[in-house]
VOMAR-434294 format. One line per 4 residues: number of its first residue (from 1); their letters; for each residue x, y, z of C-alpha. Coordinates in Angstrom, 2 decimals, decimal comma. Example, Ala and Ser with C-alpha at 12.3 -4.5 7.8 and 13.67 -1.06 7.14 Angstrom:
1> AS> 12,30:-4,50:7,80; 13,67:-1,06:7,14 .
END
This chain:
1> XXXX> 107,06:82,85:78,36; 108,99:85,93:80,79; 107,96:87,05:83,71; 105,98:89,92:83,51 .
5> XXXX> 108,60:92,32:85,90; 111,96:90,02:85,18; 114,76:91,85:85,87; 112,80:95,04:86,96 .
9> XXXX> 114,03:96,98:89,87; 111,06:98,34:91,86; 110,92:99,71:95,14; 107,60:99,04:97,69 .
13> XXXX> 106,96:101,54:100,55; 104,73:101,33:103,39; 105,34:97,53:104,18; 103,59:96,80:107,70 .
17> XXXX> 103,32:92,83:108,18; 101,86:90,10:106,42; 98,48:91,70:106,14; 99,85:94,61:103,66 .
21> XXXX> 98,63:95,40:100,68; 101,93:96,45:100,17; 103,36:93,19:100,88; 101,16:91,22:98,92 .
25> XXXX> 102,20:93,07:95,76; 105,68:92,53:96,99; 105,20:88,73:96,43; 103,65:89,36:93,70 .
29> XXXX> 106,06:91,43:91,54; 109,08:89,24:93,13; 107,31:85,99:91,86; 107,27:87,78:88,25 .
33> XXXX> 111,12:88,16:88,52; 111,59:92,06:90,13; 114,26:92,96:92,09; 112,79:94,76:95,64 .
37> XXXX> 113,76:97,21:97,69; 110,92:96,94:100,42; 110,89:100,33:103,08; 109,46:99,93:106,42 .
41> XXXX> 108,80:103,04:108,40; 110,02:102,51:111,79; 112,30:100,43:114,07; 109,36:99,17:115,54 .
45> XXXX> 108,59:97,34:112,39; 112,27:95,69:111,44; 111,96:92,66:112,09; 109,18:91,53:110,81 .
49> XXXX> 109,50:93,69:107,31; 113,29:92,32:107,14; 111,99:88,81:107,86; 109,38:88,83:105,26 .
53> XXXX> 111,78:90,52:103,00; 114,37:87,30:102,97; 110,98:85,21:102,30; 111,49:86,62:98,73 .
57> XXXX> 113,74:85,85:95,89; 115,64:89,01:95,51; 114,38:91,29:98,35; 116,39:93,81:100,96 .
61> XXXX> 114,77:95,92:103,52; 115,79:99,21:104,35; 113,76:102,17:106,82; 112,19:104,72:105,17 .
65> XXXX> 110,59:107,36:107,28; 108,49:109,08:104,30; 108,49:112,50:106,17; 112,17:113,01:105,94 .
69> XXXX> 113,38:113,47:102,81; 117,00:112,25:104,02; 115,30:109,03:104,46; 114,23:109,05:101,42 .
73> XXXX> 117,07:110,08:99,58; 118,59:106,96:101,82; 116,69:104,72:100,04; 117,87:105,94:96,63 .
77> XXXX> 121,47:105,83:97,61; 120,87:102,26:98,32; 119,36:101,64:95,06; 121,87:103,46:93,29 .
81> XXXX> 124,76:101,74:94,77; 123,18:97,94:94,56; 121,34:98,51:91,08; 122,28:102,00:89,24 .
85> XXXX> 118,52:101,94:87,58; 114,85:101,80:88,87; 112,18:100,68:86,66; 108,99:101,39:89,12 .
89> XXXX> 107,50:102,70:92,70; 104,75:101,35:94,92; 103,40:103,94:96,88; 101,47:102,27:99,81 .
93> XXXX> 101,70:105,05:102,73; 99,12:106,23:104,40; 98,56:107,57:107,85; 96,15:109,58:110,24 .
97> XXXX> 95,29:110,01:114,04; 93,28:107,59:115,13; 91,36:110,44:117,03; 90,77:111,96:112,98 .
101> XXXX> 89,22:109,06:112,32; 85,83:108,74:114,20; 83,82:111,57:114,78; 82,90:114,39:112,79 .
105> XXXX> 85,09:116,07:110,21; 84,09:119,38:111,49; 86,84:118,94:114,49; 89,48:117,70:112,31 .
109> XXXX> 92,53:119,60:113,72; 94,60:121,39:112,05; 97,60:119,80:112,84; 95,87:116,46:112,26 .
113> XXXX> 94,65:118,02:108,76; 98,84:118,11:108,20; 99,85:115,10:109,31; 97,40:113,13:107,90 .
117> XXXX> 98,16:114,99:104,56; 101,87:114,98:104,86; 102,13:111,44:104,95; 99,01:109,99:102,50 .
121> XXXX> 99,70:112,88:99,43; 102,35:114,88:99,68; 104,87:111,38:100,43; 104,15:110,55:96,60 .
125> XXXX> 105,77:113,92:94,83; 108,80:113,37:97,96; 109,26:109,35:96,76; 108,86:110,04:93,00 .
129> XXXX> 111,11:113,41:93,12; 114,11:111,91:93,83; 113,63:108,83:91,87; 113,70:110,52:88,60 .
133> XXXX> 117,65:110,17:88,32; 117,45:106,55:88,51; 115,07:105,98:86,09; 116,20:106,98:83,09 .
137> XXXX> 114,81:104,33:80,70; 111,51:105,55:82,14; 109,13:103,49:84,30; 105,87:102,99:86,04 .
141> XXXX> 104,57:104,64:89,73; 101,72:102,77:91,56; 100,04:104,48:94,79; 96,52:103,08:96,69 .
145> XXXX> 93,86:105,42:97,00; 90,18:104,71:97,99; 86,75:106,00:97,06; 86,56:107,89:100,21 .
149> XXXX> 88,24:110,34:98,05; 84,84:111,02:96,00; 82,41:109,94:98,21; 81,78:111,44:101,83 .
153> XXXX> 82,12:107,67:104,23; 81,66:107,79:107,82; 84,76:107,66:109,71; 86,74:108,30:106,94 .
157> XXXX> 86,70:111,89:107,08; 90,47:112,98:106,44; 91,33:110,71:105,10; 88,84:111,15:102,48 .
161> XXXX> 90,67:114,76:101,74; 93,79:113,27:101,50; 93,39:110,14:99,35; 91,13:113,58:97,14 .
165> XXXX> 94,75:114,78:96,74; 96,61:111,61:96,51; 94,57:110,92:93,41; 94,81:114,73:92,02 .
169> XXXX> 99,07:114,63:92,49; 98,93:111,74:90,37; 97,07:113,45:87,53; 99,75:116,09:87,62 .
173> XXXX> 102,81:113,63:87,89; 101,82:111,96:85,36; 101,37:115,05:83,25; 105,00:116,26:83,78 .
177> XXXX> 106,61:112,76:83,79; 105,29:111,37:81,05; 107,51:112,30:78,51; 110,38:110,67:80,70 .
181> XXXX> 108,31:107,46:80,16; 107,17:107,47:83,41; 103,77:106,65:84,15; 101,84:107,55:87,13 .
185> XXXX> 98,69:105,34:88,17; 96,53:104,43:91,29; 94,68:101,40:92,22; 91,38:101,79:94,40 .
189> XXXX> 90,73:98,50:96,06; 87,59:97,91:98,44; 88,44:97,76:101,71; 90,71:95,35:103,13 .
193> XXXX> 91,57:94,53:106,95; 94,97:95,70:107,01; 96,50:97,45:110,10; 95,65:100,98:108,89 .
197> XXXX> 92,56:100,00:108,01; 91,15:98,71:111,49; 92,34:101,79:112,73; 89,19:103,39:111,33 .
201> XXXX> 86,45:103,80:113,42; 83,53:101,28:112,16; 85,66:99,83:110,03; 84,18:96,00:110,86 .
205> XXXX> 80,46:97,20:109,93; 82,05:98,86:107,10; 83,59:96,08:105,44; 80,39:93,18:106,15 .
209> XXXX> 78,06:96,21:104,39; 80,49:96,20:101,12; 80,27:92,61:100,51; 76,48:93,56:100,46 .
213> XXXX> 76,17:96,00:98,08; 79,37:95,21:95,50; 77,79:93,97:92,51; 79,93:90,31:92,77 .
217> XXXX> 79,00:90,29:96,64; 82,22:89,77:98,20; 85,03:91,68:99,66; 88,45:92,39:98,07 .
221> XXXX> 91,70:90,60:98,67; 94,89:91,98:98,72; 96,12:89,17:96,20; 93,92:90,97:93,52 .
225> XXXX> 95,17:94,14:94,24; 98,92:92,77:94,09; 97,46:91,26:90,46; 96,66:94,88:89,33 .
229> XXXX> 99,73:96,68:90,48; 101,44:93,89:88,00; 99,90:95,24:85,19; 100,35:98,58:85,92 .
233> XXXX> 103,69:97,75:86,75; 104,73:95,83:83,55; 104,77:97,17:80,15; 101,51:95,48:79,51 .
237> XXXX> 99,94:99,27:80,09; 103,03:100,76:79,03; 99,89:103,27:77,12; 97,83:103,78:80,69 .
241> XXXX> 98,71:106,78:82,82; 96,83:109,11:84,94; 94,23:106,25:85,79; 92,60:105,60:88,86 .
245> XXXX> 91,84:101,81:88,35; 89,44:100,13:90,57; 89,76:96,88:92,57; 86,34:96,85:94,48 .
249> XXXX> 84,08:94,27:92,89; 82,20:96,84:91,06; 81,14:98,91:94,39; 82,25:102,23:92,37 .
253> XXXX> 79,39:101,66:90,09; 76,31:101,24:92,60; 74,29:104,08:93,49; 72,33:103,72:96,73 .
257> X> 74,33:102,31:99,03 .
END
């Protein structure tokens, strides 16, 4: 039986370390035979996203700065030149002050409110834009949202607003792209101790309550997430677009909380 991505090109933003979610769907879709172009978004990171990179099959690392679109357009040049096709997009960027994300939302700042918005919604339309030359045989795009988006969670507060229009930008893309063939989902996993995650303030009390309350009482793991972005990712849902799937152990579904 084939691998589910073999021979796909795909590329994976928003690599941090070992403890992405991004990164565990890059082992994922490079164990099902995809070629990857993982991005990493600052020197800072390198080595560790170029190390983990050569840990894969048929994996190169490039910087990818998701606020500058000649970054981005970097990336595609890359791509381009090394493949001449892209058959999907994992959108795993997200990104707000930590001082945004304790408090009340009532003193969000304005320039936080931008930031914060820039670089968690608007980054999807500024990866997917440019993309559309390579992928002419259409494709799939994959970005991580949470239910912060439609429920009010302490600490989350911008967060919350931004992951609200993550999830609306990928209603529209997936509007206008899908005659192209290109479909446009989201995954929303429970939370998951990543690096942007422990940024949020409570985040610790925050992930012990979930295990509480989801209906199979236990937390998420990345490596299911990285299972769902496969099938979104392979032609297996070649009929699913516009979705907002959910990766949370049936927390979604529960009422008082």
């Amino acid at each position: 039986m084939g691998k589910l991505l073999d021979g796909k090109v795909g590329i994976i933003y928003g690599v941090a370390n070992q403890r992405s979610i991004a990164w565990a769907i890059a082992k994922a879709a490079s164990n099902e035979g995809a070629k990857l172009c993982v991005t990493y978004q600052s020197e800072r990171l390198a080595q560790t996203v170029v190390e983990l990179a050569s840990q894969l099959q048929d994996a190169w690392a490039i910087q990818c700065d998701v606020t500058d679109d000649a970054q981005i357009e970097r990336v595609y040049n890359a791509v381009d030149e090394r493949y001449g096709r892209l058959e999907f997009i994992v959108h795993s960027v997200a990104f707000a002050r930590r001082e945004e994300l304790s408090g009340s939302f009532i003193n969000t700042s304005r320039d936080g409110f931008i930031t914060a918005m820039d670089v968690s919604a608007y980054s999807l339309i500024a990866v997917t834009r440019p993309a559309l030359r390579l992928m002419q045989s259409g494709g799939s795009v994959v970005t991580l949202t949470y239910i912060g988006s439609e429920r009010a969670m302490p600490n989350y507060n911008v967060m919350g607003v931004c992951k609200a229009a993550l999830e609306a930008i990928v209603r529209y893309l997936a509007f206008e792209l899908g005659e192209r063939g290109i479909r446009v989902n989201a995954l929303s996993p429970g939370p998951i101790p990543t690096l942007a995650a422990r940024g949020i303030s409570g985040f610790t009390q925050m992930y012990q309550r979930f295990r509480e309350v989801a209906p199979m009482r236990r937390n998420t793991e990345a490596d299911e997430v990285a299972d769902a972005a496969l099938f979104l990712l392979s032609d297996m849902s070649r009929g699913i677009t516009g979705e907002i799937v959910y990766v949370d152990q049936g927390f979604h579904i529960v009422g008082l909380v």
